[in-house]
N, C-alpha and C positions, 0 to 999 in steps of 0.2 A: 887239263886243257881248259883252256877260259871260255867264255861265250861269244867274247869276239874272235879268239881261234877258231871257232869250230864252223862260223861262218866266212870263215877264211878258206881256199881250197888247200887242199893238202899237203900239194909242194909249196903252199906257203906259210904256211904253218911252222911258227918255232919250236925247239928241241926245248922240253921243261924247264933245262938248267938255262938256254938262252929267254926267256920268258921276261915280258916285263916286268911282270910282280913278283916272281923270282930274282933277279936283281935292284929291286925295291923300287923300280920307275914306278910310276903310276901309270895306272892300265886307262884304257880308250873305256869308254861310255859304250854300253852295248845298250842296243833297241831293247824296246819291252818285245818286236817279234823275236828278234834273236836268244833273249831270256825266256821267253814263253816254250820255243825252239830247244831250246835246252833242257829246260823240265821236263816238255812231253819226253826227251830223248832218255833223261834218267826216268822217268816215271816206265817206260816203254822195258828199259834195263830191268828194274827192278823187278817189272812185274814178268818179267822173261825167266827170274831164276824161280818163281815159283811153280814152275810146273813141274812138280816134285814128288815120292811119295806116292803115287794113283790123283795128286791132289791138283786142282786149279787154281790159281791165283787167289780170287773168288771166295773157293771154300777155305781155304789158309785164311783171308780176314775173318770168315765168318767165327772158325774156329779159335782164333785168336779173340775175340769178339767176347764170345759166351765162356771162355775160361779166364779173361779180367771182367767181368761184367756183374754188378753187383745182382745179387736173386732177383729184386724187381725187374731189373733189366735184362732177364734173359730171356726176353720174348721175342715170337717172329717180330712184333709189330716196331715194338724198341730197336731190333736191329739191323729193319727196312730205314726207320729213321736218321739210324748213325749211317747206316750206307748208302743213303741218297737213292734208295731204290723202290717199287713197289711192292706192296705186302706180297703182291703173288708170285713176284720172282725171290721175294726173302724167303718165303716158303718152298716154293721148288728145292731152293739153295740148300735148306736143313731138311729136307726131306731127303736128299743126298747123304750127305751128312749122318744124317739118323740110320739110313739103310746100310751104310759104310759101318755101323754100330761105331760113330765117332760123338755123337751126341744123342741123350736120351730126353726123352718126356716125362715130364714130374708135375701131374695135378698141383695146383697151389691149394692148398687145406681152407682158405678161408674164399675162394671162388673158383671151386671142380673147373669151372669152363676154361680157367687159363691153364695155360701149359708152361713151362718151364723148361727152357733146356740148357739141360748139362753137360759137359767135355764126360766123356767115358773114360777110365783107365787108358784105354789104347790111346785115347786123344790127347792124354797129359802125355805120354810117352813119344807119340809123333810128336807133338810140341818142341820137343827137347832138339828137333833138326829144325825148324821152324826156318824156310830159308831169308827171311825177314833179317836172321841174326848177321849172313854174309854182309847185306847190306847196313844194317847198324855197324860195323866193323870198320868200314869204310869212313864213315861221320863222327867214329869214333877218334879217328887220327886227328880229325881238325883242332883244332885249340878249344877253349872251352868260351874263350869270347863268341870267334867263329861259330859253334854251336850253338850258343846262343843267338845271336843274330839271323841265324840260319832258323832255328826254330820259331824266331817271333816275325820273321818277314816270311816265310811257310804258314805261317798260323794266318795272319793277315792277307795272304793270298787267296788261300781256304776259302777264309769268311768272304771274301769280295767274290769268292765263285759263287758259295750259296746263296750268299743274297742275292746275284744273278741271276742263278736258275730257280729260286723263289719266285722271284717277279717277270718268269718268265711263263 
């Protein structure tokens, strides 16, 4: 369903197959509110199948997070920054996490003070359901144009959020 469908009420809403860009019309211009509308909607989906596992949304990034995340980077402080959050809620977040024994603490040998944390065995094993994957699944069908496109106008919405809430 497109973005101007979904701003459409329901019984007006066409059937996939009668779809204008399904029979190759070109489709109407949707609002940046109706695409915005859209996003939160998937954003809202996605983040609905991850309550999963004992696990929240939440801790799923975190744990995805510190099992791609290069050594240096597997700090509370590194992974408040990639999540836009503060140290004290990054910290809460792997303090879950740690007590769950799904991530562990590891002195760095050249500064005792920093910590390190690491995906546990258990945590590379829940990985493996990771409900992230449903959703790649999906994006997966699209064409690989599509994909692309889709990733670079995602990337650049990103960036125009951060730099908002930067300079906010």
């Amino acid at each position: 369903m497109s973005v101007v469908e979904l701003r459409r009420p329901a019984s007006d809403r066409l059937a996939p197959s009668d779809s204008p860009r399904a029979s190759g019309a070109p489709v109407a211009m949707a609002s940046p509110q109706a695409i915005a509308e859209t996003v939160m909607h998937i954003a809202h989906l996605a983040d609905s199948l991850g309550y999963t596992h004992g696990l929240k949304p939440s801790q799923w990034t975190a744990l995805r997070y510190f099992a791609g995340a290069a050594s240096q980077q597997r700090t509370v402080s590194a992974f408040a920054d990639f999540h836009a959050t503060t140290r004290g809620a990054a910290s809460q977040m792997v303090e879950v996490l740690v007590n769950k024994e799904l991530l562990v603490r590891v002195p760095v040998p050249e500064d005792r003070r920093v910590m390190q944390l690491h995906p546990t065995e258990k945590a590379r094993d829940l990985l493996r359901f990771d409900p992230l994957q449903e959703f790649s699944s999906v994006i997966s069908t699209l064409s690989v144009a599509d994909q692309t496109r889709l990733g670079e106008t995602l990337s650049d919405l990103l960036s125009g959020l951060l730099t908002k809430r930067q300079g906010n």
